[in-house]
C-alpha positions as CSV (number, residue, x, y, z in Angstrom):
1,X,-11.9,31.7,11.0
2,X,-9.4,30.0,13.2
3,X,-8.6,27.8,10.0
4,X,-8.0,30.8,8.0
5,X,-5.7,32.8,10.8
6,X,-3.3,29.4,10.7
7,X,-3.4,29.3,7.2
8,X,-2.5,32.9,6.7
9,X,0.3,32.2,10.4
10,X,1.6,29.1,8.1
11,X,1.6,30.8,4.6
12,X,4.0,34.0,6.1
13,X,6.1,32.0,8.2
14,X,7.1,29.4,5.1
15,X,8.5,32.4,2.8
16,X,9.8,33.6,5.4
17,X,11.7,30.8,7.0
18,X,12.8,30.1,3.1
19,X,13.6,33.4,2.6
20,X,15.5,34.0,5.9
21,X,17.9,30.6,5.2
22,X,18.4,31.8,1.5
23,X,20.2,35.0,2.9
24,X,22.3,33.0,5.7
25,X,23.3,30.5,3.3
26,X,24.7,33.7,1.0
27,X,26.1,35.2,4.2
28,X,27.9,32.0,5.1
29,X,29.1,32.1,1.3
30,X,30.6,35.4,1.6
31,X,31.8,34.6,4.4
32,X,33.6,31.5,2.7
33,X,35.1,33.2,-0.1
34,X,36.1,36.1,2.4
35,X,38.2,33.6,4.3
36,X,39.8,31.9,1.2
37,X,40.6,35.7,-0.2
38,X,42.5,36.5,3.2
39,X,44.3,32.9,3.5
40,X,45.5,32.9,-0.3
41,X,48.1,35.3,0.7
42,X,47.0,38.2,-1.1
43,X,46.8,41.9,0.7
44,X,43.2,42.7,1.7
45,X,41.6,45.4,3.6
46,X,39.0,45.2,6.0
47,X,35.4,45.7,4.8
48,X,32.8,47.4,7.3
49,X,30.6,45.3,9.7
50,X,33.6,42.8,9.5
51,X,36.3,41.4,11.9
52,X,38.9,39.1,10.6
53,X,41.1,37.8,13.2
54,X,44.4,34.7,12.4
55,X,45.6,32.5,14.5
56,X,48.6,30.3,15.2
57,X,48.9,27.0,15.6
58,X,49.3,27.3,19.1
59,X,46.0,29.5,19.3
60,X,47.5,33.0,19.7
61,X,46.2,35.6,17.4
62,X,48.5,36.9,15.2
63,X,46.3,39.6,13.4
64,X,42.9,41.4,14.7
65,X,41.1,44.0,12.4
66,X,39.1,44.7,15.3
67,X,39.2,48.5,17.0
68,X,37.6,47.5,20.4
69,X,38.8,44.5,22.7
70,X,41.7,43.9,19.9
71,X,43.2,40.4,20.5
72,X,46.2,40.3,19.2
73,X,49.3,38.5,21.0
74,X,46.3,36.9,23.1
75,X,45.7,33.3,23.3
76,X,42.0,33.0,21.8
77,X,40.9,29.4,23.0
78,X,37.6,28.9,21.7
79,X,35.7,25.7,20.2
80,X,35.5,26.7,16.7
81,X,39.1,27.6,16.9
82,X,39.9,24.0,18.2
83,X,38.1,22.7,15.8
84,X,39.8,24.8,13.0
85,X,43.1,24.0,14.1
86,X,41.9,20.1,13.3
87,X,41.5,21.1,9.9
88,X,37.5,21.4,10.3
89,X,35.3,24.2,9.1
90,X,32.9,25.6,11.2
91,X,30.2,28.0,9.7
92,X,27.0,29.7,11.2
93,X,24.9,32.5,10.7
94,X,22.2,34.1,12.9
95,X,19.4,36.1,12.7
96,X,19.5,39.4,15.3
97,X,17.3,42.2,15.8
98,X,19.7,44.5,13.5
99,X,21.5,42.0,11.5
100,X,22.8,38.7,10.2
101,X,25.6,37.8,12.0
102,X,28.1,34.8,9.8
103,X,31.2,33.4,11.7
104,X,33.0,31.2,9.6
105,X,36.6,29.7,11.2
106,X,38.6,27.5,8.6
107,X,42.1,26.2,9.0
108,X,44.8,28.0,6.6
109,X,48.4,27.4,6.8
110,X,49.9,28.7,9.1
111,X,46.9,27.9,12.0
112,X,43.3,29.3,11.4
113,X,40.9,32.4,10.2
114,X,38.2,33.7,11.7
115,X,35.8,35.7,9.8
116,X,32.9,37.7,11.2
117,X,30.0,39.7,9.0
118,X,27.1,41.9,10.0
119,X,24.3,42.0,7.2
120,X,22.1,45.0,8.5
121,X,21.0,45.3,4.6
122,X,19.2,42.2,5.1
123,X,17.7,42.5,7.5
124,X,16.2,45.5,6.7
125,X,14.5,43.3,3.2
126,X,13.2,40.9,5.7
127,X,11.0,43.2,8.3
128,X,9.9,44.8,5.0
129,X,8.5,41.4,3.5
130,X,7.3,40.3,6.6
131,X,5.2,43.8,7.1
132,X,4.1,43.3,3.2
133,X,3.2,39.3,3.6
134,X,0.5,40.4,7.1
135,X,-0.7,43.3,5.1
136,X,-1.4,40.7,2.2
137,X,-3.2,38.7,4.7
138,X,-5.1,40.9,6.5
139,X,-7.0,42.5,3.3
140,X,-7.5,38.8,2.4
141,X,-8.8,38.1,5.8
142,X,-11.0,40.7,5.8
143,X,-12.4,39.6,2.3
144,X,-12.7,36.0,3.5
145,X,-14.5,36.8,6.6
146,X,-17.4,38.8,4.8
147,X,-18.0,35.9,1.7
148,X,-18.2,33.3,4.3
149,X,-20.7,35.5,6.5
150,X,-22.8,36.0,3.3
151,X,-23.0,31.8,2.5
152,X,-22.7,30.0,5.8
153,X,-26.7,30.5,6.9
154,X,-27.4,28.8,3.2
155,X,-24.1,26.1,3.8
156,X,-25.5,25.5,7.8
157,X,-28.7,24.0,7.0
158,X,-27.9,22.0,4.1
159,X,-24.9,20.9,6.1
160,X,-26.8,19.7,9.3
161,X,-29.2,18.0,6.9
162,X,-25.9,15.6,5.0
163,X,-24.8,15.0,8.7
164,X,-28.7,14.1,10.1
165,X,-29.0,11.7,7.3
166,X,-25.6,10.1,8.0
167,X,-26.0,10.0,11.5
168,X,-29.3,8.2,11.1
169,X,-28.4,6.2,7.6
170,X,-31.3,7.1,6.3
171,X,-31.5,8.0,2.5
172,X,-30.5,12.1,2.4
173,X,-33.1,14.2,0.6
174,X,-31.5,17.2,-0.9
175,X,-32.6,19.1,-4.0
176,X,-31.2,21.7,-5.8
177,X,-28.5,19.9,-8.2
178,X,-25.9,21.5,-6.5
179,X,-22.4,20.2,-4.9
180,X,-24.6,19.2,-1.8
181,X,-27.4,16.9,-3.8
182,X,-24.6,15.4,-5.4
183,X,-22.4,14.4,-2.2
184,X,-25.8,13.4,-1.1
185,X,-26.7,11.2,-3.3
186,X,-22.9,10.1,-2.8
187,X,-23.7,9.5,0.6
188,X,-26.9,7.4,0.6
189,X,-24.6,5.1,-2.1
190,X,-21.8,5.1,0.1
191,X,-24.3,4.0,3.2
192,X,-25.9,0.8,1.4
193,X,-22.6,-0.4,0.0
194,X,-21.7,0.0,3.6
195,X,-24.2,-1.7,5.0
196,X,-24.1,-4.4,2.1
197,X,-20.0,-5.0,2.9
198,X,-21.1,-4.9,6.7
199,X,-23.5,-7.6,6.3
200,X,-20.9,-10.2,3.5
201,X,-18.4,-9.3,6.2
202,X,-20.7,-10.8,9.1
203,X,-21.2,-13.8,6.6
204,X,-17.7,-14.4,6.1
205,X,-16.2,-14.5,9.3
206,X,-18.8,-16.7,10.8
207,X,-18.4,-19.4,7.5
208,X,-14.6,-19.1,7.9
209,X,-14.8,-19.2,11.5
210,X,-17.0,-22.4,11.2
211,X,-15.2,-23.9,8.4
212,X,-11.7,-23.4,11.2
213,X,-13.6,-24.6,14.0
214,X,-13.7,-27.9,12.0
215,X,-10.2,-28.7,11.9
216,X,-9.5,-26.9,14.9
217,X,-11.7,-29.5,17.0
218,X,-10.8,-32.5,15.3
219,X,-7.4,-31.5,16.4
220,X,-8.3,-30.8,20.0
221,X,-10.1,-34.2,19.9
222,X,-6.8,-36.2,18.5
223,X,-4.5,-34.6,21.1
224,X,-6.6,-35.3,23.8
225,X,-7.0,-39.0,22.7
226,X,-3.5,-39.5,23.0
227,X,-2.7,-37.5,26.7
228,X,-5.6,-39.5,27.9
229,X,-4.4,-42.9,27.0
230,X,-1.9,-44.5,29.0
231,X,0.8,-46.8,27.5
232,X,-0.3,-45.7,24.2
233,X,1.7,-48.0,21.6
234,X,4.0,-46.6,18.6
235,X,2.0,-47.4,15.7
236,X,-1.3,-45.9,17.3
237,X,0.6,-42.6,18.3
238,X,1.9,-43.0,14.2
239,X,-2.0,-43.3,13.5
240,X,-3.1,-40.4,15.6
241,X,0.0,-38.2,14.3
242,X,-1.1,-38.8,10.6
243,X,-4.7,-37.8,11.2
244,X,-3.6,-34.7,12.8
245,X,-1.5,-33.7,9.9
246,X,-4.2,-34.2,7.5
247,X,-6.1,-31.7,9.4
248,X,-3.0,-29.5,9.9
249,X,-2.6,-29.8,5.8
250,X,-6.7,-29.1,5.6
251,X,-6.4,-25.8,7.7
252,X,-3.5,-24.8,5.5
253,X,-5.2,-24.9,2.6
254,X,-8.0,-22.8,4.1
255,X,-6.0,-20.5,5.0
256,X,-4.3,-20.2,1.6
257,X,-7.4,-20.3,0.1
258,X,-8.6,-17.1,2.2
259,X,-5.7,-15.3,1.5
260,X,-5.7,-15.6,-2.0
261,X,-9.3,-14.1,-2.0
262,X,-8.3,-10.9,0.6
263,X,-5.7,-10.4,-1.9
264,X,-7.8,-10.9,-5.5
265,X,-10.7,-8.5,-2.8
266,X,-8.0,-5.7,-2.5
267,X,-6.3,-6.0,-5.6
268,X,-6.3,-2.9,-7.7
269,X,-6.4,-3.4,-11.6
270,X,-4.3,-6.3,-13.2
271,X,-1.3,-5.5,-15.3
272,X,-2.7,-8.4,-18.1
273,X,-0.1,-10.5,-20.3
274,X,-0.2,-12.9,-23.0
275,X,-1.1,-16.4,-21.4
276,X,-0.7,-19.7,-23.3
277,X,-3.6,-21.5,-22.2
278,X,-2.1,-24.9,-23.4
279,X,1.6,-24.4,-21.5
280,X,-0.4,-23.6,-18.4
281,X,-3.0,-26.7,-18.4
282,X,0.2,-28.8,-19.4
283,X,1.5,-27.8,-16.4
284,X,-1.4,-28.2,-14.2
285,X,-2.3,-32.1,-15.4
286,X,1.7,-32.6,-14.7
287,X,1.2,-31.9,-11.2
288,X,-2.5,-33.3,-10.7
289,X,-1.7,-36.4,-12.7
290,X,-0.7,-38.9,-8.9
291,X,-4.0,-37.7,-8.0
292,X,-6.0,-38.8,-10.0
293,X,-4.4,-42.1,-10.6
294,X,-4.8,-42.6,-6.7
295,X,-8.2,-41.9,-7.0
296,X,-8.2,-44.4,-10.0
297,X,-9.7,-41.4,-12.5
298,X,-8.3,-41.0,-16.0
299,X,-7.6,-37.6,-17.3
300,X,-8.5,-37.0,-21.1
301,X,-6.9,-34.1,-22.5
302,X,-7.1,-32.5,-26.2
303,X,-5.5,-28.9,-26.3
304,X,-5.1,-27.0,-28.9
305,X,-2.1,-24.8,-30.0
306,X,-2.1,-20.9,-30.5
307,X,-5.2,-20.7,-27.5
308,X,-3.8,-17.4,-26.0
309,X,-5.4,-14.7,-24.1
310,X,-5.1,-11.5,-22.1
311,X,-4.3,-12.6,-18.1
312,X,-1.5,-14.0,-15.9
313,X,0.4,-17.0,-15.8
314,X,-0.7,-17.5,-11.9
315,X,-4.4,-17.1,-12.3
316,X,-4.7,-19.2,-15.6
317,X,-3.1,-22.2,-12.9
318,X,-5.5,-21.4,-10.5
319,X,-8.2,-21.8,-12.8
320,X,-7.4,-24.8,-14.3
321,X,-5.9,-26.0,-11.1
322,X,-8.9,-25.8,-9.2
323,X,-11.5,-26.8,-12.0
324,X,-9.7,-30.2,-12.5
325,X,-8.4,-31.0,-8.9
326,X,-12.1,-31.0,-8.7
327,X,-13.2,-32.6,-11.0
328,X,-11.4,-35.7,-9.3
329,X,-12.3,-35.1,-6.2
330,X,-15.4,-35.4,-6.7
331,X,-15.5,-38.3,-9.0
332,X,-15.9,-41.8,-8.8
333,X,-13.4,-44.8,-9.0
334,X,-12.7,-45.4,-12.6
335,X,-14.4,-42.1,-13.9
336,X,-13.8,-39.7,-16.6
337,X,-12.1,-36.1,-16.5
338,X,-11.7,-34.5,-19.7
339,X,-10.1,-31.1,-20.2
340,X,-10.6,-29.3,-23.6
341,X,-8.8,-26.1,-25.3
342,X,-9.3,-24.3,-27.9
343,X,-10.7,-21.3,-29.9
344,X,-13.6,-21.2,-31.9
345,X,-15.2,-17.6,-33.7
346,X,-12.0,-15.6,-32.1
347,X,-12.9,-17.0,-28.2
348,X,-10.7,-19.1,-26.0
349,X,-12.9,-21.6,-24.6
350,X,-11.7,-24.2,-21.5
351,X,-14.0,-26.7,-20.5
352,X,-13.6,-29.4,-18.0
353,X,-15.8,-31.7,-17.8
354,X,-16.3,-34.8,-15.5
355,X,-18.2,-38.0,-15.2
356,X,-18.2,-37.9,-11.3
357,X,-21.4,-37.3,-8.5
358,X,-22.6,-34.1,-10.5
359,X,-24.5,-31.3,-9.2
360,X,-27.6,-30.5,-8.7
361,X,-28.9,-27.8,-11.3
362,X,-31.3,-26.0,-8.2
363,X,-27.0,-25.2,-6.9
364,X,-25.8,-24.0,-10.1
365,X,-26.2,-20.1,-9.6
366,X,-24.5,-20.5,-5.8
367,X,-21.5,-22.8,-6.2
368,X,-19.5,-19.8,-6.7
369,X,-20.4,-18.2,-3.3
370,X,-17.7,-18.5,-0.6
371,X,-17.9,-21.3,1.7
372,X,-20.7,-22.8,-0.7
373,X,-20.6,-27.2,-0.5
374,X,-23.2,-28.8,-2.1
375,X,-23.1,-32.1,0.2
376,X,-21.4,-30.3,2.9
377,X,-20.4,-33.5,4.7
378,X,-19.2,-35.3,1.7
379,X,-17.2,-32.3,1.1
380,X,-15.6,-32.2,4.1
381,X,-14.6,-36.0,3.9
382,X,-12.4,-35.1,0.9
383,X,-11.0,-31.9,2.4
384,X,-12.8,-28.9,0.3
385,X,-13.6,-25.7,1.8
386,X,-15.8,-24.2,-0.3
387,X,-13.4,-21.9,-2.0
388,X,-11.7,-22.3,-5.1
389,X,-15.1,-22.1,-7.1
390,X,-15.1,-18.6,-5.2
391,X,-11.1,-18.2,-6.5
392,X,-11.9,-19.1,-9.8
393,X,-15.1,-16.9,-10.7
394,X,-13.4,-14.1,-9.2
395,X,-10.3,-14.6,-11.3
396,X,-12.0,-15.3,-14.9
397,X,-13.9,-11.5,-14.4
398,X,-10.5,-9.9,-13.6
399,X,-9.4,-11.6,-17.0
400,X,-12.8,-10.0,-18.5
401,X,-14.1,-13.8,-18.6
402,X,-17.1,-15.9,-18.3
403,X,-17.8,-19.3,-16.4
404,X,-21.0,-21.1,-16.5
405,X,-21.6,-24.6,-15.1
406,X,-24.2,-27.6,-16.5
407,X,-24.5,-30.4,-16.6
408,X,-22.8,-33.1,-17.9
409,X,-23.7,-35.9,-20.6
410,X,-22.2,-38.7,-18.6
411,X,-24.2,-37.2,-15.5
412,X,-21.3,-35.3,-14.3
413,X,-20.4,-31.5,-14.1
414,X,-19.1,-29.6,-17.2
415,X,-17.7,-26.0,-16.5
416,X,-17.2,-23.7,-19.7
417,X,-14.6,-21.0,-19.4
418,X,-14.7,-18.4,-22.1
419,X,-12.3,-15.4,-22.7
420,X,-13.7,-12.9,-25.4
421,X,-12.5,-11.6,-28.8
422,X,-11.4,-8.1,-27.4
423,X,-8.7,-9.7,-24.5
424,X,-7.7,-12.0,-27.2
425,X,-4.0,-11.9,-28.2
């Protein structure tokens, strides 16, 4: 009821208040033309409910159409007169109990008008839409009050039992196939996907807190070696510096990493263009290329041309980027990567596959979890954090793709990226 009464107090006020500056603004027009009519020179005559008054330079009025409290030969020294005199308009219109009173003071020639209007006409129009507008609302008022007495007993119950259910998260029984059964079954959705999200957002901060906590304490451990040691030479300080960089570098990339998968989490649907698989993967093996020759692993390429498919430029790096970087990584001195591309039965297929440490096939349906390592410490030695399998898996769905992982001839790892016919361009 109370919702209703400010609806109805908003819904008369607005037309009103709209209505009420519609009529001012045409006043103050009037008004306007009213004082350019008098200062062109021309003869006019005085309308009723209207006082024109001219003044001087010097602020004396030189003509009053006024009856009562005539000013003329007076000094009228007033603000808006001041301000007319300085070649400024000043316009205004009010709302009384009996009229619309508009005072508009321009400059003119020979020192300033001053034009006043009374508008008892509409007034007169708005006391009559105002009356009509709380009529309006009370019939409607009335109406409203009796439907919602008729429905709320039925509304109450099913009401309190939505908000028992929710209160408890237990599943909402509700029959009927109504509105209600539907919000409930809404509702008990809503509540495991809530609890589902609570429970991967518990699992993510404590992996990404643990994978920080890494860095963060090998850091700690650094710094403290060097306050604790007295007369600590140059090139151990040089030694100590570069470690702690490395681990600066290592929590940057974590950091990146998780950023990179809050943005792919929140990111609404992709506006997809054509990618040139081969231009991209050139790219990538431009930049990973001093890798892999400091980790003494060749890098076999065969790409084919026309290989294009529905994505971005960004993502396709990432992909590639990630899959080969490691690839490397996790290889051994004087080991294989090979990276193919190319389309076969209207799919574009990547695969990059690797000679290097392998991975078990028990960890091939979990690689792709956040913060997963097969050997955890082995991966830590070479900086991963468990990510960019994460990165990539989430990226090929967005681009309507597949990934799958096996294993390799050579003993390695061979992942298989597949784009289908329909995101083909």
């Amino acid at each position: 009821m109370c919702v209703l009464v400010l609806t109805a107090i908003i819904i008369n006020i607005f037309p009103m208040v709209i209505l009420s500056h519609e009529m001012c603004r045409k006043n103050i027009a009037q008004a306007n033309l009213r004082a350019d009519e008098v200062t062109s020179g021309s003869e006019f005559t005085t309308k009723k409910a209207e006082r024109i008054v001219l003044v001087d330079e010097c602020g004396m009025v030189t003509y009053d159409s006024g009856d009562k409290d005539n000013l003329e030969g007076k000094y009228l020294v007033i603000p808006e007169i001041k301000r007319a005199l300085r070649n400024e308009c000043v316009e205004n219109a009010e709302i009384q109990d009996t009229a619309i009173e508009t005072t508009v003071v321009k400059s003119c020639e020979r020192g300033a008008v001053l034009v006043l209007q009374k508008d008892t006409e509409a007034i007169a129009v708005l006391k009559d839409t105002q009356e009509s507008l709380l009529l309006t609302w009370f019939i409607v008022g009335i109406i409203f009050c009796l439907v919602i007495n008729l429905g709320a007993f039925h509304v109450k119950k099913r009401v309190k039992t939505l908000i028992s259910g929710v209160t408890s998260e237990d599943i909402i029984e509700i029959g009927g196939g109504d509105e209600f059964s539907e919000l409930a079954g809404e509702l008990n959705r809503l509540t495991r996907q809530m609890l589902e999200t609570e429970e991967l957002r518990r699992t993510f901060v404590s992996d990404a807190s643990h994978e920080l906590r890494t860095p963060l304490s090998s850091i700690q451990l650094l710094v403290d070696s060097i306050i604790q040691t007295e007369n600590i030479d140059m090139s151990t300080t040089r030694e100590f510096m570069t470690d702690i960089s490395e681990q600066i570098d290592r929590l940057s990339r974590i950091a990146e990493r998780l950023l990179i998968l809050t943005n792919l989490d929140g990111a609404k649907a992709l506006e997809l263009e054509t990618v040139d698989m081969k231009e991209v993967a050139e790219a990538v093996i431009a930049t990973l290329e001093q890798s892999a020759m400091s980790a003494q692993v060749k890098l076999s390429c065969n790409f084919a041309d026309g290989v294009r498919f529905k994505g971005t430029s960004d993502g396709a790096y990432q992909i590639i980027f990630n899959l080969v970087e490691n690839a490397i990584k996790y290889n051994n001195s004087g080991g294989v990567v090979r990276v193919y591309i190319f389309k076969a039965d209207g799919v574009c297929n990547l695969i990059v596959d690797d000679n290097g440490i392998g991975i078990p096939e028990d960890d091939f349906s979990l690689i792709f979890e956040r913060f997963y390592r097969v050997d955890k410490a082995r991966s830590r030695d070479k900086g991963g954090s468990g990510l960019g399998l994460s990165i990539v898996a989430k990226i090929v769905g967005y681009f309507h793709g597949d990934i799958k992982v096996e294993k390799s001839v050579d003993g390695g790892a061979r992942f298989t990226v597949t784009f289908p016919e329909e995101v083909e361009q």
